[in-house]
C-alpha positions as CSV (number, residue, x, y, z in Angstrom):
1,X,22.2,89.7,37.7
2,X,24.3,92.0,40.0
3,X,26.9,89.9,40.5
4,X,27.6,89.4,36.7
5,X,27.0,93.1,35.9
6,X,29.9,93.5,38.3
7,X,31.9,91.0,36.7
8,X,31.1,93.2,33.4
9,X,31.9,96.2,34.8
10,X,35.5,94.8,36.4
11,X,35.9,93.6,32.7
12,X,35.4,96.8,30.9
13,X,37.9,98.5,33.6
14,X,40.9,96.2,32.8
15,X,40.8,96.2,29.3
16,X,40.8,100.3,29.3
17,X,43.4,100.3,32.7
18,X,46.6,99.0,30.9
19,X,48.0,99.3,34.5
20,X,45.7,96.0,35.4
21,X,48.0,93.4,33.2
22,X,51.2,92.4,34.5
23,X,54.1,94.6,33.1
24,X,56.4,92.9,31.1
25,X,60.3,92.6,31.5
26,X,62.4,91.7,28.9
27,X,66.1,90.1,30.3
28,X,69.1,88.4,28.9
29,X,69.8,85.9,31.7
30,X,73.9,84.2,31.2
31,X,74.6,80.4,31.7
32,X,70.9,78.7,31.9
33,X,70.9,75.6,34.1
34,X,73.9,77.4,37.4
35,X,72.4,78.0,40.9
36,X,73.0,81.8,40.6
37,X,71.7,82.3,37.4
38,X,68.2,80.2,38.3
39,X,67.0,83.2,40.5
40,X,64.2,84.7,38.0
41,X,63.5,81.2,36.6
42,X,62.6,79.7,40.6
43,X,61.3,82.6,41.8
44,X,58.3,83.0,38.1
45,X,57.7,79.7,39.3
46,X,57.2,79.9,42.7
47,X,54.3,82.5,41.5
48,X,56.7,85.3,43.3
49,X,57.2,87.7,39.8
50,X,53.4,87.2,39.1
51,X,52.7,88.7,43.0
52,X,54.4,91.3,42.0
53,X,52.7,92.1,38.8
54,X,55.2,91.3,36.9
55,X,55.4,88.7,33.9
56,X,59.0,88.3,32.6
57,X,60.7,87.4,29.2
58,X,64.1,85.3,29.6
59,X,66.5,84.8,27.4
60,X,69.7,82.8,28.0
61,X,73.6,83.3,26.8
62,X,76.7,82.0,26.9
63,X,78.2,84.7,28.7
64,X,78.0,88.2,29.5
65,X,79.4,89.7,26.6
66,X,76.3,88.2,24.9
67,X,74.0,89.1,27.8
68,X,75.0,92.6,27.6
69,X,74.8,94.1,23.8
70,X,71.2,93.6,23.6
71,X,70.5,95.5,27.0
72,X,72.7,98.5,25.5
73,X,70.9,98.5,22.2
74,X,67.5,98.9,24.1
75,X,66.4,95.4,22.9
76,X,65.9,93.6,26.9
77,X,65.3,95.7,29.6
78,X,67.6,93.7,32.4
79,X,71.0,91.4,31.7
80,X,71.5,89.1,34.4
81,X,75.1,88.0,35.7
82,X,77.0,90.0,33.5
83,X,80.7,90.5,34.4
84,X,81.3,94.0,37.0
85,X,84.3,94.7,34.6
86,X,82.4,94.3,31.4
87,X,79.6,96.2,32.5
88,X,82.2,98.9,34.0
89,X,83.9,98.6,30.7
90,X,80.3,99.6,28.5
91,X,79.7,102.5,30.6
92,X,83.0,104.2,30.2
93,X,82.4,103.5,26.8
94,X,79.4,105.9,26.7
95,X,76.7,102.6,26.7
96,X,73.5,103.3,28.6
97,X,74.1,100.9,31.4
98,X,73.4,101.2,35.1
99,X,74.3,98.4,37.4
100,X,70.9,97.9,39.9
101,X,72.0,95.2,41.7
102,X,74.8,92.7,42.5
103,X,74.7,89.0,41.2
104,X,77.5,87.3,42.7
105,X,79.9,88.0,45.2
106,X,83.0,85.6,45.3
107,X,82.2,83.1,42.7
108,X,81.7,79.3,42.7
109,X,83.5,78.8,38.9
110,X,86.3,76.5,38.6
111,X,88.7,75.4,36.3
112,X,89.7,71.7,35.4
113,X,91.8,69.8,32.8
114,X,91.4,66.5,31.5
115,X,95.3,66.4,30.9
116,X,96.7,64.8,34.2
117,X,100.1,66.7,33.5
118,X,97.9,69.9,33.9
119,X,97.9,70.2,38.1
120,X,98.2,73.8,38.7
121,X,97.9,76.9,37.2
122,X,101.4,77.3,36.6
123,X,101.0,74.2,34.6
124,X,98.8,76.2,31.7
125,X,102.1,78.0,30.2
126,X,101.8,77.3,26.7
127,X,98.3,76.2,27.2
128,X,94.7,77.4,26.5
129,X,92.6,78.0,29.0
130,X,88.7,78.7,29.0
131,X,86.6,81.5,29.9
132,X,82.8,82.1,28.3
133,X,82.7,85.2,26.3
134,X,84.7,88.5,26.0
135,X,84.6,90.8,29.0
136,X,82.2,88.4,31.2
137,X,83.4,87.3,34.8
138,X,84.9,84.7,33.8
139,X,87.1,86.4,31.1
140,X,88.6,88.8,34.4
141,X,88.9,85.7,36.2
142,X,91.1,84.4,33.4
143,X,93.0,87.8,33.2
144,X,93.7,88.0,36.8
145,X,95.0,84.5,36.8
146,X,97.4,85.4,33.9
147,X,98.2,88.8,35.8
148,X,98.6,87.4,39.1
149,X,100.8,84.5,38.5
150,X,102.5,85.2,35.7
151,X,101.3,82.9,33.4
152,X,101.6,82.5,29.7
153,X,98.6,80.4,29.0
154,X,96.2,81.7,25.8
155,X,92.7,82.8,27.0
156,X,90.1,81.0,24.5
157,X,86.5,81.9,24.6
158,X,84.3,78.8,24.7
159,X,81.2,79.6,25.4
160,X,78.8,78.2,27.9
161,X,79.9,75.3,30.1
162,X,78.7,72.1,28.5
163,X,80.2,73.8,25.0
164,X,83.4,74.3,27.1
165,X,83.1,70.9,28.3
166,X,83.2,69.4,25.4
167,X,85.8,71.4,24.1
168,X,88.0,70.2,26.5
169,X,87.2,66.5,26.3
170,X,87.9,66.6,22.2
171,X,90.9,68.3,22.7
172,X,89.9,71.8,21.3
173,X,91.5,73.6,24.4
174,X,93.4,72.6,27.4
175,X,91.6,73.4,30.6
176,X,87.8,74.2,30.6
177,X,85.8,76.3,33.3
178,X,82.6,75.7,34.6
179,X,80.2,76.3,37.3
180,X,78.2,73.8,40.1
181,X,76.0,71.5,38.6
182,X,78.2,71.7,35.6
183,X,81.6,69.1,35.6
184,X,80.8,67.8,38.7
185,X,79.1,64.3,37.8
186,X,82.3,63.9,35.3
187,X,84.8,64.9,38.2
188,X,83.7,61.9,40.4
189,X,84.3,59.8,37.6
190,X,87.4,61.4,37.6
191,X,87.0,61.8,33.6
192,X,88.5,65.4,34.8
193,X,90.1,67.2,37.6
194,X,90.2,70.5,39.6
195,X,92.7,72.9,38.9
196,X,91.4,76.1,40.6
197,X,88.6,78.4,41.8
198,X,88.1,81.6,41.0
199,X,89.1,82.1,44.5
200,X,92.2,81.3,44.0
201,X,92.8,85.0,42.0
202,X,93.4,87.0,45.0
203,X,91.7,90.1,43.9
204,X,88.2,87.7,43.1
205,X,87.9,87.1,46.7
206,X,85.4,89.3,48.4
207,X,84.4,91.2,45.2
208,X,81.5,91.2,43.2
209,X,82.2,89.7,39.9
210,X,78.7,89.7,38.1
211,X,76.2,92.0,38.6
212,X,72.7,92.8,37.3
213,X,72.4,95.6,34.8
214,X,69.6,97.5,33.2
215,X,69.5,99.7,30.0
216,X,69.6,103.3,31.1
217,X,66.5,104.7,29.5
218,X,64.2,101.8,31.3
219,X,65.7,102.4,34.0
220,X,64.4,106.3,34.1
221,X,60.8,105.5,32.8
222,X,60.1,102.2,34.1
223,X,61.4,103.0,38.0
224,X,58.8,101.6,39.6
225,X,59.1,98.0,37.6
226,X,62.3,97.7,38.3
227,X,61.9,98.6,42.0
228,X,59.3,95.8,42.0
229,X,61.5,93.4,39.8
230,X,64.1,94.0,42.8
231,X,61.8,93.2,45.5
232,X,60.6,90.2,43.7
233,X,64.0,89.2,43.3
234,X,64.8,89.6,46.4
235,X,61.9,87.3,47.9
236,X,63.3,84.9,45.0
237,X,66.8,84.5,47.1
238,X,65.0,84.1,50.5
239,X,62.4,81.2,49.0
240,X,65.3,79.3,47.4
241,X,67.2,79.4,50.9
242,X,64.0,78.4,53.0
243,X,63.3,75.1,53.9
244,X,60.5,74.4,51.3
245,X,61.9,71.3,49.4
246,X,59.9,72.3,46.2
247,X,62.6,74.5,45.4
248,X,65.3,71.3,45.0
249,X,62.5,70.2,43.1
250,X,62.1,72.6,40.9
251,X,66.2,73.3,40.6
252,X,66.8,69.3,39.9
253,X,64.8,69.8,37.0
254,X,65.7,73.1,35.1
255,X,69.3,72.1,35.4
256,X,68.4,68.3,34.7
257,X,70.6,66.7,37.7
258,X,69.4,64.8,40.4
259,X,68.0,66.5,43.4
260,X,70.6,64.9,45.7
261,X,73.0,67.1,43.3
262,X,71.2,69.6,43.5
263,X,70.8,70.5,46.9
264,X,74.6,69.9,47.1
265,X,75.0,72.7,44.2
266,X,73.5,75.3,47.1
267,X,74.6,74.0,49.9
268,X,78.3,73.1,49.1
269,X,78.8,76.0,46.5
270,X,76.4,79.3,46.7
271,X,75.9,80.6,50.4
272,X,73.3,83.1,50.4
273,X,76.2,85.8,50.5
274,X,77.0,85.2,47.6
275,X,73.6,86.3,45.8
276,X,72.6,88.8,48.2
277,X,72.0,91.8,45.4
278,X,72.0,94.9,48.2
279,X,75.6,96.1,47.4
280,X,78.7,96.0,45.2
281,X,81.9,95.1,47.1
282,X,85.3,95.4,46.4
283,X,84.9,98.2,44.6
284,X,88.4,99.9,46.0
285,X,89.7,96.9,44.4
286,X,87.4,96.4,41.3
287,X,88.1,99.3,39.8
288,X,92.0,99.1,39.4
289,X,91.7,96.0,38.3
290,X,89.4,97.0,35.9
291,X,91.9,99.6,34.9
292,X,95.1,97.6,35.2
293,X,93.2,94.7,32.8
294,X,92.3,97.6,30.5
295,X,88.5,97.5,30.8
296,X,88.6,101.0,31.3
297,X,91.1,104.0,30.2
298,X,91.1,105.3,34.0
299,X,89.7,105.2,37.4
300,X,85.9,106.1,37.7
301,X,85.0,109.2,39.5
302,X,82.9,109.4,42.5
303,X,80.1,110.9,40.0
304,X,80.7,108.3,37.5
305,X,80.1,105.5,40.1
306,X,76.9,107.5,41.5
307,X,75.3,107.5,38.2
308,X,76.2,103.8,37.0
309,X,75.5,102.0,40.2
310,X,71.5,103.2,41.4
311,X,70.8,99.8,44.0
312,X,67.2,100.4,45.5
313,X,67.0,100.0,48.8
314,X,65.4,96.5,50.2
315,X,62.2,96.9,51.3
């Protein structure tokens, strides 16, 4: 009788302590299925978010210009890889974004063609070339090309990269983009070929081209959620670079490859640098690019950067 008045008792307190149920977070999460963007989705099921107290709501886009609009109106509370420039871009505009961590640093995207006249990027004058959405990553990545080598190829927005994929294979532009697992089963059979890495944009190397944003307003009353979404994160990262082979497991079948593949997907293409969410780099370098590819009217000040990017500190 004791023991189930005390079960009574611990009843009665969680349904009058709202504080007892996990706390909800709401994110836009861009391109379901790559390495990078699998983070939340490995670590809810790995039980790490849950540890936490935390329950979480994803929603996947095609790109960060998608991921971003409903974080500014107040609809999601987080938008996952969305483009440093873009998010840069929506602050100076006024929007009520503040960057809380970074996403990736360098970048595993690629480029390819199914033309075999299309070799190099100088190639793609008087060609269209791919990137997801307007003012994502990959959109920079596409303007720095054009900037850097003096190209006269047409951006085209395609959208995520099995959309772009079959884009490209029907003709509808020239050269596609993509990221690991994405292209790679139809490059060894050689159905279509590399023609760069984001890498190969000198100012991409080094910097942090996606980051992880959240709407202003959440980010004032919900401090401590997001402090423990970060930490969770965090642990996410460090599970999906252990040893534990449920991980591959559990990757193989989100992005529906083979786990062979996808073990090659982390270990060929994402180091755990490039994830790591502690700091922004490149920002000497981000932000005249970002002004010099008119995301924004001017340089940020020192205030300005204070107030957009607020990174907890790991604990």
């Amino acid at each position: 009788m004791r023991h189930f008045l005390a079960i009574v008792a611990m009843a009665a307190i969680a349904q009058v302590n709202p504080g007892a149920a996990d706390d909800l977070v709401k994110m836009t999460i861009g391109q379901r299925g790559n390495w990078d963007t699998s983070i939340t989705h490995l670590g809810e099921k790995a039980g790490i978010f849950k540890k936490h107290g935390l329950q979480l709501e994803m929603i996947y886009t095609s790109g960060s210009g998608e991921t971003l609009q409903p974080v500014i109106a107040g609809g999601v509370d987080l938008g996952l890889a969305v483009g440093t420039l873009g998010a840069m871009a929506a602050y100076a505009k006024g929007a009520p974004v503040r960057i809380i961590g970074a996403q990736a640093t360098g970048a595993a995207d690629y480029w390819y063609a199914k033309n075999p006249s299309i070799k190099t990027l100088k190639d793609t004058n008087g060609h269209t070339i791919a990137f997801s959405t307007n003012n994502s990553s990959t959109n920079s990545v596409v303007r720095a090309f054009i900037d850097e080598f003096k190209l006269t190829a047409k951006p085209q927005a395609t959208g995520n990269p099995s959309a772009t994929l079959t884009a490209v294979m029907t003709d509808q532009v020239d050269v596609g983009w993509a990221s690991p697992p994405f292209g790679l089963k139809e490059m060894e059979e050689d159905k279509i070929h590399l023609l760069a890495r984001a890498t190969d944009a000198t100012l991409v190397r080094g910097q942090t081209i996606r980051v992880l944003v959240a709407n202003a307003d959440v980010l004032a009353k919900r401090k401590d959620v997001i402090e423990r979404f970060m930490k969770a994160y965090r642990e996410s990262i460090d599970y999906m670079y252990s040893s534990n082979p449920q991980v591959i497991t559990d990757y193989a079948e989100f992005a529906k490859v083979p786990e062979p593949m996808a073990k090659r997907v982390r270990d060929e293409f994402f180091p755990e640098s490039l994830v790591n969410p502690d700091k922004i780099h490149g920002l000497d370098s981000l932000i005249p690019e970002a002004v010099n590819l008119k995301f924004i009217p001017g340089p940020l000040s020192k205030e300005q950067i204070t107030e957009l990017i607020q990174i907890s500190p790991r604990q």
